[in-house]
N, C-alpha and C positions, 0 to 999 in steps of 0.2 A: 663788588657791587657797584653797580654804574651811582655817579654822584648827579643829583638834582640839576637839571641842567638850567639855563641863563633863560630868562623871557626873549622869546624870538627877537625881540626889538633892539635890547643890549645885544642878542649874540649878531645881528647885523651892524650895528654899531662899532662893533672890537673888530669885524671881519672888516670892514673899511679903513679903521684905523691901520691894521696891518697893511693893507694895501698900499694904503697910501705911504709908511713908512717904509716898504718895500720901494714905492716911483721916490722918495726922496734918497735911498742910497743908489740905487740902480742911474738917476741922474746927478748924482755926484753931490747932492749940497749935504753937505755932513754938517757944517752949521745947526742947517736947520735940523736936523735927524736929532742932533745932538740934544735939543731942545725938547725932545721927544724922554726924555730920560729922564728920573725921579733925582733927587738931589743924595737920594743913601741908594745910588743904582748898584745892584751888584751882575755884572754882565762877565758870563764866564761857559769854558767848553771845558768838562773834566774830558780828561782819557780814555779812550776804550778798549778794552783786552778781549783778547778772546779765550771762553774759557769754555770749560767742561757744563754740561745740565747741571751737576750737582754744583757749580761754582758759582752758577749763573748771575747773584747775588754778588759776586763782586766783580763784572764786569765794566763797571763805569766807575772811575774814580772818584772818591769823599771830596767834600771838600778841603780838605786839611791832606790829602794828596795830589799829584803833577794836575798841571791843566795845561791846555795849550794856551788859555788867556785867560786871568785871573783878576778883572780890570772894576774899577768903580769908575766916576765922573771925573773925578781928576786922569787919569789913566786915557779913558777915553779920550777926554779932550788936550791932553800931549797927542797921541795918537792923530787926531785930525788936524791942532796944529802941525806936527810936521809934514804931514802930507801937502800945506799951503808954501812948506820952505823950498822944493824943490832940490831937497835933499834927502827925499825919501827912495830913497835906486832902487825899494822894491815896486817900487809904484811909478817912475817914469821909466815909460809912459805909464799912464793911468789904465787903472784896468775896467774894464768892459764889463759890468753886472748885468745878471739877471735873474734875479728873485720871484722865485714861484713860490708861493705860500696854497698849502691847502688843508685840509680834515680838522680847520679848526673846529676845537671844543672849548666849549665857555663853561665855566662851574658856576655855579650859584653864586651869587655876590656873600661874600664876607661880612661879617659884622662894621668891618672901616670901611665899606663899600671897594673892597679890592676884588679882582677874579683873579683866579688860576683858569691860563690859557694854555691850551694843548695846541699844536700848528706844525704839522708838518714842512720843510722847506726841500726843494732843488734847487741849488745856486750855480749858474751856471759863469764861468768866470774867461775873459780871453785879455790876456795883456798881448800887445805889439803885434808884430805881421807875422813872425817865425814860432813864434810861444806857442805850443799844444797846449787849447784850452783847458780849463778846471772845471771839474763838477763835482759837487758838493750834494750830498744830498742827509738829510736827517730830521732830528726831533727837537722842537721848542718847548722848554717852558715856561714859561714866562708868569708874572703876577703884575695885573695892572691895577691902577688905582685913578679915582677921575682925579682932572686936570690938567693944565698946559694947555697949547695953544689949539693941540686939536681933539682935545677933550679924554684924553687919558696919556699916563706916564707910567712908563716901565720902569717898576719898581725892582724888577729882579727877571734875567733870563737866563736858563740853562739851555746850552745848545750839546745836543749829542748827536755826532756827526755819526755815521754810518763806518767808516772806514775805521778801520785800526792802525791802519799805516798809511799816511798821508803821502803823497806823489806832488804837490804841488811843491810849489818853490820858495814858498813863503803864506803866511795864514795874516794879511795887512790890509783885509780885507774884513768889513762886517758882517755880520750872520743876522 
């Protein structure tokens, strides 16, 4: 059963906000991105398996099983500090993003004025001259809540990538 959807005005609202958190990692300020984030952030990709029809149900890993990133606010922001030490060799050089966000769905606002946000991504990725680019493609979910600087904070996203077997080189990169 489809859920109540968002007053067209919040669901313009949340869709800009994603954008715009998409031009801040895609230009590099993780800083600020960072600040986009709820202070009990839980930011995480479980696993994906592939299974039979009748398994279907456990194709994407629990929480309390493997994830490729398992990360809160402390977590993240190691994460983006090392990236400032130039001691991160999966990142020099820097990689090259591009963040397409689309098919957002907004739900009904919450009783603590949070949504649940559905949003599609392609991430499209190129480090150095030789490196064969990355592409990423999958599913958000994310729970926002208002506030911060640009008027809502990611209280929680689940990112489920498409791939079951990752080819890139390293996942030091944001979703």
């Amino acid at each position: 059963m489809r859920p109540p959807p968002a007053p067209a005005a919040v669901q313009h609202d949340i869709e800009q906000f994603l954008y715009f958190e998409a031009q801040l990692q895609d230009e590099r300020r993780y800083v600020e991105w960072l600040e986009l984030m709820a202070e009990d952030v839980h930011y995480w990709a479980p696993t994906l398996t592939t299974r039979t029809k009748r398994e279907r149900k456990f194709e994407v890993a629990l929480p309390t099983e493997v994830a490729h990133f398992d990360d809160n606010l402390q977590h993240l922001q190691m994460r983006i500090d090392r990236l400032g030490t130039g001691q991160a060799w999966s990142e020099e050089p820097q990689s090259r993003t591009r963040h397409l966000i689309t098919n957002v769905i907004v739900h009904a606002q919450a009783e603590n004025g949070e949504h649940k946000v559905l949003s599609n991504f392609l991430l499209y990725r190129r480090r150095g001259e030789t490196n064969p680019p990355d592409v990423f493609a999958g599913c958000r979910v994310d729970v926002l809540r208002p506030g911060g600087p640009a008027g809502w904070l990611i209280a929680s996203r689940r990112i489920e990538l498409d791939q079951t077997l990752i080819l890139a080189k390293n996942l030091s990169i944001f979703f």
